[in-house]
C-alpha positions as protocol buffer text, in pm:
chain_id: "A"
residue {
  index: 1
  type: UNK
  ca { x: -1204 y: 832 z: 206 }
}
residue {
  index: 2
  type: UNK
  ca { x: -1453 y: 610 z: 318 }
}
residue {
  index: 3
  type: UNK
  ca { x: -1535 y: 275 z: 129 }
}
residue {
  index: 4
  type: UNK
  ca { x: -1778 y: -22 z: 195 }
}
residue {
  index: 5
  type: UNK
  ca { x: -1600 y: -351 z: 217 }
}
residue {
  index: 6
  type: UNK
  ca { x: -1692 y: -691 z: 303 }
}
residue {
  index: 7
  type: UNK
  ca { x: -1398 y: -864 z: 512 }
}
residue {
  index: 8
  type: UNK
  ca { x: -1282 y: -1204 z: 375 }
}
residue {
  index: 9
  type: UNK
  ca { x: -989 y: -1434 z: 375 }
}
residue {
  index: 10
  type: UNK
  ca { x: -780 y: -1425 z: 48 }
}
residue {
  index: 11
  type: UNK
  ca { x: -831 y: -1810 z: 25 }
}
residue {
  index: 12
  type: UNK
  ca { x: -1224 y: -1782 z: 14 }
}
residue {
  index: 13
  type: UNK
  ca { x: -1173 y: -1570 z: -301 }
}
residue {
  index: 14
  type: UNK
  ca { x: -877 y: -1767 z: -486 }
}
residue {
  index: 15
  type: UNK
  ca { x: -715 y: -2053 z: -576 }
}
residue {
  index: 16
  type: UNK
  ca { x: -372 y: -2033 z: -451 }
}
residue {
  index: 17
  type: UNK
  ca { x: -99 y: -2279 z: -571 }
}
residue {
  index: 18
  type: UNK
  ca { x: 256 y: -2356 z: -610 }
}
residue {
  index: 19
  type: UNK
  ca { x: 431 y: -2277 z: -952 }
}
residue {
  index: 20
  type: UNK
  ca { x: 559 y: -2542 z: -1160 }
}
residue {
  index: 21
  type: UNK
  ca { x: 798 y: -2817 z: -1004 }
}
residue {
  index: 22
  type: UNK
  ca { x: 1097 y: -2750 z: -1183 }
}
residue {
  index: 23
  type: UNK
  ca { x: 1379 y: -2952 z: -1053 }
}
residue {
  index: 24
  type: UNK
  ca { x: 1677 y: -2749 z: -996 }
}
residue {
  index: 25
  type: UNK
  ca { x: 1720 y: -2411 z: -1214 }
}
residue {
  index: 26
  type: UNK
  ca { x: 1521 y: -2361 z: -1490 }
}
residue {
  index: 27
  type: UNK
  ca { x: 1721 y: -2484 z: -1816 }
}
residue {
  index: 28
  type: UNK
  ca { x: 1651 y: -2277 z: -2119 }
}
residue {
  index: 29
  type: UNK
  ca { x: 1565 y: -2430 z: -2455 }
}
residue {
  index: 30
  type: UNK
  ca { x: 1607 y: -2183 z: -2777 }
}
residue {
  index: 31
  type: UNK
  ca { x: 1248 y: -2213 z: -2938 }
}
residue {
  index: 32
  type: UNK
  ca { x: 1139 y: -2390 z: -2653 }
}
residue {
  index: 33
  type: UNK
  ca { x: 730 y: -2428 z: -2722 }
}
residue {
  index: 34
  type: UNK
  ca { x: 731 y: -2302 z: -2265 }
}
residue {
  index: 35
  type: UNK
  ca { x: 750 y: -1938 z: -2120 }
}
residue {
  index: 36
  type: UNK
  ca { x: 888 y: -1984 z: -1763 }
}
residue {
  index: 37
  type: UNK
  ca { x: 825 y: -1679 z: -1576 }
}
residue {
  index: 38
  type: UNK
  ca { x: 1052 y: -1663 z: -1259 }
}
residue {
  index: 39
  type: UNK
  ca { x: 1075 y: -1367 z: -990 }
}
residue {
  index: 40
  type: UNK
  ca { x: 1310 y: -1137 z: -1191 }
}
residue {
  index: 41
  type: UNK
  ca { x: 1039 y: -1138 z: -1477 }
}
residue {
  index: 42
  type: UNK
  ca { x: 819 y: -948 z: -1226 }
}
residue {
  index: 43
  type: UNK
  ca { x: 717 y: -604 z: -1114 }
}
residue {
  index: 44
  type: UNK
  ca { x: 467 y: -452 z: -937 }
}
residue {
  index: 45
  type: UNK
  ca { x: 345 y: -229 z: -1131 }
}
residue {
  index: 46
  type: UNK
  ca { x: 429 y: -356 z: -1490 }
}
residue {
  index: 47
  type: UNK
  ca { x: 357 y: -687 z: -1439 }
}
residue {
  index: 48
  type: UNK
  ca { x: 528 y: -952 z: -1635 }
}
residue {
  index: 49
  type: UNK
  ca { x: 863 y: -836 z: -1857 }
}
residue {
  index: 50
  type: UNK
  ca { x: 787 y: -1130 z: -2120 }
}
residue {
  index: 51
  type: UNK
  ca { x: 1090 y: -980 z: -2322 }
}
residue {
  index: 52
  type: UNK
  ca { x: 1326 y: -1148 z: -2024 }
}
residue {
  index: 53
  type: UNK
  ca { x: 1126 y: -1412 z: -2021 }
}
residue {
  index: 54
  type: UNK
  ca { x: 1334 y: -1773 z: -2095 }
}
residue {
  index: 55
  type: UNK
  ca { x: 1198 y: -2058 z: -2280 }
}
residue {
  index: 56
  type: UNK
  ca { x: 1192 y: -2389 z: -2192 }
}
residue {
  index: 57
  type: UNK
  ca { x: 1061 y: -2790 z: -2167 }
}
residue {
  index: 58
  type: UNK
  ca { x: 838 y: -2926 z: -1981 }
}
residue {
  index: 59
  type: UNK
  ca { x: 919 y: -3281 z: -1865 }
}
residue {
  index: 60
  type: UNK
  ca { x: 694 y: -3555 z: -1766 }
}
residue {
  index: 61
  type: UNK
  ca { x: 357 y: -3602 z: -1837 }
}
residue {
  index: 62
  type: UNK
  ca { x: 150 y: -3396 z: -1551 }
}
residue {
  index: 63
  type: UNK
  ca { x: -58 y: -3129 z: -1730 }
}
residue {
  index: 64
  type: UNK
  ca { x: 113 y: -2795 z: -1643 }
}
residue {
  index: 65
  type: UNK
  ca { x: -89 y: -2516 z: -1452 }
}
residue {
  index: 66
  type: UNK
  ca { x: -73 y: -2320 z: -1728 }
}
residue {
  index: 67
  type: UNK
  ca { x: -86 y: -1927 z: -1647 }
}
residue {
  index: 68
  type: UNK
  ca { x: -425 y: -1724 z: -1804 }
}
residue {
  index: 69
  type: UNK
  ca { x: -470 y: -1359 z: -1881 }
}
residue {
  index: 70
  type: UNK
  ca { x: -600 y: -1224 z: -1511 }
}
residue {
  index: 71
  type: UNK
  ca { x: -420 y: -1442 z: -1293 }
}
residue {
  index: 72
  type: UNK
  ca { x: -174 y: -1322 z: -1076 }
}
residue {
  index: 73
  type: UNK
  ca { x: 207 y: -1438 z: -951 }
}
residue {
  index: 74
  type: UNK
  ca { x: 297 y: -1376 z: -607 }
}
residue {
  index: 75
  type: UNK
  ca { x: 656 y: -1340 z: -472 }
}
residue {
  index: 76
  type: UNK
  ca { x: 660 y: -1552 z: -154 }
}
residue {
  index: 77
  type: UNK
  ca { x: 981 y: -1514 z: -65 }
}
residue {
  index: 78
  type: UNK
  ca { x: 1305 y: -1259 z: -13 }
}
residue {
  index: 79
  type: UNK
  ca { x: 1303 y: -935 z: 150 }
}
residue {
  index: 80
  type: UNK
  ca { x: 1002 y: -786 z: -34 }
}
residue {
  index: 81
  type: UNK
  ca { x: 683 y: -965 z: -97 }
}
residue {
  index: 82
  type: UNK
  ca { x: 443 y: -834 z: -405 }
}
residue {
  index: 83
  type: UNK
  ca { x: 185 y: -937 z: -646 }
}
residue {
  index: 84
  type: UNK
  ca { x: 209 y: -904 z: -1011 }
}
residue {
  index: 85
  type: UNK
  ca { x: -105 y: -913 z: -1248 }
}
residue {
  index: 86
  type: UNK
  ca { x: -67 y: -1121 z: -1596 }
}
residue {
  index: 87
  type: UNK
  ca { x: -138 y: -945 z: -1899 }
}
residue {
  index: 88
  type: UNK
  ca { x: -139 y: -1109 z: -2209 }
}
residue {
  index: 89
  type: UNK
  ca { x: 27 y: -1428 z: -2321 }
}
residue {
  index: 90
  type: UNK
  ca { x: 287 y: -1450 z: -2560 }
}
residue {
  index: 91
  type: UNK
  ca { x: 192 y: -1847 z: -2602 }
}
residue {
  index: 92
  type: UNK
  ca { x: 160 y: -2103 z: -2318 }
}
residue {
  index: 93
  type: UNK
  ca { x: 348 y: -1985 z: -1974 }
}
residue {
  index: 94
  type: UNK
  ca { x: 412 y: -2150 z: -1648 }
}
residue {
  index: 95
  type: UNK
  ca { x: 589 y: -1995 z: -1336 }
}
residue {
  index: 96
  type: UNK
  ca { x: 843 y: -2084 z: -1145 }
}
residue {
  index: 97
  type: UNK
  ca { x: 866 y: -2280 z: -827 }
}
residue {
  index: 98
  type: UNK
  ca { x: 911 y: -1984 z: -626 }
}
residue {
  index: 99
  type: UNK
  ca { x: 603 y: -1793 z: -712 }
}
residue {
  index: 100
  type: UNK
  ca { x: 258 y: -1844 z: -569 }
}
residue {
  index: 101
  type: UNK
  ca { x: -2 y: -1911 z: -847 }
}
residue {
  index: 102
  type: UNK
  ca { x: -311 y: -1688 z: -786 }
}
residue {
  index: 103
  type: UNK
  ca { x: -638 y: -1700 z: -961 }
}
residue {
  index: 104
  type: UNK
  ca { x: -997 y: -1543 z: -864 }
}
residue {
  index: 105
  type: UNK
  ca { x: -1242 y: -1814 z: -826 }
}
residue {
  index: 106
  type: UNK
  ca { x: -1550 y: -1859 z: -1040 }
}
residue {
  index: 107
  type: UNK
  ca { x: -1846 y: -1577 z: -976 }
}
residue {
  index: 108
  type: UNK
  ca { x: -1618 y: -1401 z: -680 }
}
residue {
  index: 109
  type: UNK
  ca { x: -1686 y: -1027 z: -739 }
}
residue {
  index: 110
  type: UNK
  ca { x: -1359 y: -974 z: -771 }
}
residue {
  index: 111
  type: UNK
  ca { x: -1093 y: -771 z: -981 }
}
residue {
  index: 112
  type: UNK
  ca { x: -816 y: -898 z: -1030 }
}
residue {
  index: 113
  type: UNK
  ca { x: -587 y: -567 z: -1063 }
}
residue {
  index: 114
  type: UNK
  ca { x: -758 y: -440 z: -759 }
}
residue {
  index: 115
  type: UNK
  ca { x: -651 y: -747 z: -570 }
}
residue {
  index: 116
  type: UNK
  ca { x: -300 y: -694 z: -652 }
}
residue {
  index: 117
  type: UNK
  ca { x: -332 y: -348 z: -594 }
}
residue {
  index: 118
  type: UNK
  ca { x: -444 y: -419 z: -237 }
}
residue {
  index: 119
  type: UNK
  ca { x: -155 y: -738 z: -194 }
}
residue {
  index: 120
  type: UNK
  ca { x: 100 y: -457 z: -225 }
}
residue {
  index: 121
  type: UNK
  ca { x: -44 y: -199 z: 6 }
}
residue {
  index: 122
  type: UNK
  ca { x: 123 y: -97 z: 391 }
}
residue {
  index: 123
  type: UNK
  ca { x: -163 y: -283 z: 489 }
}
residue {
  index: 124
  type: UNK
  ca { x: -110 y: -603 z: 367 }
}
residue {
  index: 125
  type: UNK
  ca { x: 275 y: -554 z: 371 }
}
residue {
  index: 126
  type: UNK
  ca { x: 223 y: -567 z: 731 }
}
residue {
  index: 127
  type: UNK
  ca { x: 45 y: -843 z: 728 }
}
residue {
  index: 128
  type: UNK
  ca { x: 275 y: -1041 z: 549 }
}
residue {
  index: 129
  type: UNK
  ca { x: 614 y: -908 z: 755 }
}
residue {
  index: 130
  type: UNK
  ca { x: 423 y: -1038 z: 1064 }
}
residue {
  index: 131
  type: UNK
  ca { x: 341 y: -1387 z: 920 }
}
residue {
  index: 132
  type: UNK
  ca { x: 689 y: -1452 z: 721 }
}
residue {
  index: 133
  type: UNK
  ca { x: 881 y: -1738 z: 826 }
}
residue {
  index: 134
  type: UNK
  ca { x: 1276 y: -1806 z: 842 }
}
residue {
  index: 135
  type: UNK
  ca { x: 1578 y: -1692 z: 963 }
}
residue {
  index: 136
  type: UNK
  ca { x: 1863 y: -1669 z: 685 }
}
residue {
  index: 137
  type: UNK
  ca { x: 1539 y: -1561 z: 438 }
}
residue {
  index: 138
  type: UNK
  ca { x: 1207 y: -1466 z: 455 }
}
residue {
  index: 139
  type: UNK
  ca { x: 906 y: -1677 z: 343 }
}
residue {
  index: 140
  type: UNK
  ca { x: 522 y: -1684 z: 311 }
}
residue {
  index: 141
  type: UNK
  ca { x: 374 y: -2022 z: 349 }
}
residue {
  index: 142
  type: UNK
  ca { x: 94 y: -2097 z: 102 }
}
residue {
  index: 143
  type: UNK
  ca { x: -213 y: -2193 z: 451 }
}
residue {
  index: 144
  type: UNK
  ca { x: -86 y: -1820 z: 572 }
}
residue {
  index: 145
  type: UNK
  ca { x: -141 y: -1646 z: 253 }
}
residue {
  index: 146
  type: UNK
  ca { x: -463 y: -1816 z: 204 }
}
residue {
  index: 147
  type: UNK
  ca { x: -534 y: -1732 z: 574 }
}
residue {
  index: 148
  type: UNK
  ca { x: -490 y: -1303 z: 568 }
}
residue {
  index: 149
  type: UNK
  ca { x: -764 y: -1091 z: 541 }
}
residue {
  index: 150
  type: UNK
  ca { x: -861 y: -859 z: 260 }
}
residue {
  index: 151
  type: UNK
  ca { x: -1142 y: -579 z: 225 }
}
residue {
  index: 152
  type: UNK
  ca { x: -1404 y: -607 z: -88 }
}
residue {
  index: 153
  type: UNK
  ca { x: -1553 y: -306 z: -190 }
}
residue {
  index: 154
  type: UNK
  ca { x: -1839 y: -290 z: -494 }
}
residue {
  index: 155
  type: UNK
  ca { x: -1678 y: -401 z: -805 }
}
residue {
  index: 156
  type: UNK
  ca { x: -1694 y: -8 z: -888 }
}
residue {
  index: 157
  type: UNK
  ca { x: -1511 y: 78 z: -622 }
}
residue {
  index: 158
  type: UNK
  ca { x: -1257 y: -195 z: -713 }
}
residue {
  index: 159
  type: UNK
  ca { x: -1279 y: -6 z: -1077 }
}
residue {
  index: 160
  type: UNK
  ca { x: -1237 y: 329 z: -957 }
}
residue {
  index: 161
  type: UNK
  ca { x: -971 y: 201 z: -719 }
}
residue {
  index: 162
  type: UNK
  ca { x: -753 y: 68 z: -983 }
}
residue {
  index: 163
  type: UNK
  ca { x: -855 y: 362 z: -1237 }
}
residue {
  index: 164
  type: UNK
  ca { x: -682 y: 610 z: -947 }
}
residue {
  index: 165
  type: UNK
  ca { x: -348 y: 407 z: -907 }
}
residue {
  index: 166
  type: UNK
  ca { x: -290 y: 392 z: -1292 }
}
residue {
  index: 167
  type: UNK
  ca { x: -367 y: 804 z: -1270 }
}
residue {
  index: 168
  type: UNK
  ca { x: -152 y: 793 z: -980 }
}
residue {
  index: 169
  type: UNK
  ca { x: 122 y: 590 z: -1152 }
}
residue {
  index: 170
  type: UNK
  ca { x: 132 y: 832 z: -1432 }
}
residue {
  index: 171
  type: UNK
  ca { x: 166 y: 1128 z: -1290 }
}
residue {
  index: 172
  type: UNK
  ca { x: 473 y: 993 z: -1105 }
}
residue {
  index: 173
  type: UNK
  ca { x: 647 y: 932 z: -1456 }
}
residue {
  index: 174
  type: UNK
  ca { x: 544 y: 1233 z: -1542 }
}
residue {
  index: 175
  type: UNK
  ca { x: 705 y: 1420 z: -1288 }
}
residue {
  index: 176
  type: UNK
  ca { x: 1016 y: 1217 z: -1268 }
}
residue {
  index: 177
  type: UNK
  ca { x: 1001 y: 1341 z: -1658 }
}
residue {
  index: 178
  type: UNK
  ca { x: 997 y: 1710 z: -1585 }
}
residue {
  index: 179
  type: UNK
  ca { x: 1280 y: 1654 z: -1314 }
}
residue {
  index: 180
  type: UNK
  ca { x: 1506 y: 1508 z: -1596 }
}
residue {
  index: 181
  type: UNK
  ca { x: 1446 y: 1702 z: -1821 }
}
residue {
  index: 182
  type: UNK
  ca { x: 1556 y: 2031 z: -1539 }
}
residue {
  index: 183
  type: UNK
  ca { x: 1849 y: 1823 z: -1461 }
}
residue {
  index: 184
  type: UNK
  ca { x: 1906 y: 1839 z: -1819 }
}
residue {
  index: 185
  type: UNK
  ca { x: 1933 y: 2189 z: -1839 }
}
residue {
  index: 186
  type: UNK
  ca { x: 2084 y: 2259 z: -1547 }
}
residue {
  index: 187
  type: UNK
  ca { x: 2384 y: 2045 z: -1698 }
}
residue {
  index: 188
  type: UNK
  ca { x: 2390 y: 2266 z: -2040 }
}
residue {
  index: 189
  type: UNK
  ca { x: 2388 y: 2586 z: -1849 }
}
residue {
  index: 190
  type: UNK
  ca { x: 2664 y: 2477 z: -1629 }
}
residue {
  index: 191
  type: UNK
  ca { x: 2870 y: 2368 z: -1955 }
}
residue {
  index: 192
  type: UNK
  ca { x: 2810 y: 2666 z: -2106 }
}
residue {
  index: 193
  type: UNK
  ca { x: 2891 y: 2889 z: -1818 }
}
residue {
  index: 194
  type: UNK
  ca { x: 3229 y: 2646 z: -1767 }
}
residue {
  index: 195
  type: UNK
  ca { x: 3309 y: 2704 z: -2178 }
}
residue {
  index: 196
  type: UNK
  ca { x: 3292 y: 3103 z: -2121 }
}
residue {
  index: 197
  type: UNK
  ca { x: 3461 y: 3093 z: -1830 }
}
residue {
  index: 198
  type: UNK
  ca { x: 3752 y: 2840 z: -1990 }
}
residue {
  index: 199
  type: UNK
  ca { x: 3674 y: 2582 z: -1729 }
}
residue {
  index: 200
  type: UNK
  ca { x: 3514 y: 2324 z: -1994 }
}
């Protein structure tokens, strides 16, 4: 498939920045007025889990970088390095000091589900194995991440893009559907062949 893109650095079309300073592990306060998101609130493909969510404080008096509908978290370090698009906000959210903060700048022609799309491609990947740092664990430095290329297409592109992975997406659940459900009844036709045969 061929495409039209314009080659770019990922820092020329967003802001990248740390996640919140949290000293230490993130305490959690019952009806805390805070949503920390932290990497194991993240996936993929289904974003943010806000139902594992904790709630907490914020101390001091810095205004927070407060997470927005479109912006996207990025796993910087570990043994697998993804983006994760945020949906809609159950109140005001922060992330975690071990997330990347991403947001597309002002007038950038840019998707934001495309980009993340693209972030967890072979191509990128690659990118990102080659430019990790450490020994005892993998990391992504903030000037390197800002520093990788990426390819922009036409915003319909990006559109029809992202409309193909959702399709794409789907038809993987439903096919891991259809294979439980023939697991399902290969297990009640071996029970019922073990009851006639007094094996049950």
């Amino acid at each position: 498939m061929s495409i039209h893109a314009v080659n770019t650095l990922l820092g020329a079309e967003v802001r990248i920045r740390a996640g919140h300073p949290f000293r230490g592990a993130i305490k959690e306060v019952r009806g805390g007025g805070v949503h920390a998101v932290q990497m194991k609130d993240l996936d993929p493909l289904d974003g943010v889990d806000w139902r594992s969510v904790i709630r907490t404080q914020l101390a001091g008096r810095r205004e927070p970088e407060w997470l927005a509908a479109g912006d996207l978290l990025f796993v910087a370090r570990g043994t697998r390095f993804y983006a994760a698009c945020v949906g809609d906000l159950p109140g005001p959210a922060v992330c975690g000091q071990h997330l990347f903060h991403l947001r597309v700048k002002p007038a950038r022609a840019l998707l934001p589900a495309f980009l993340a799309w693209q972030i967890n491609q072979a191509p990128f990947q690659r990118a990102l194995q080659r430019a990790a740092e450490g020994s005892s664990q993998l990391s992504v430095r903030r000037p390197v991440l800002e520093s990788l290329p990426i390819g922009l297409p036409s915003l319909a592109d990006q559109e029809n893009i992202v409309a193909l992975a959702r399709l794409a997406r789907r038809e993987r659940q439903l096919q891991d559907l259809l294979i439980r459900n023939r697991e399902r009844q290969f297990e009640s036709i071996a029970e019922a062949l073990a009851s006639a045969s007094g094996n049950a």
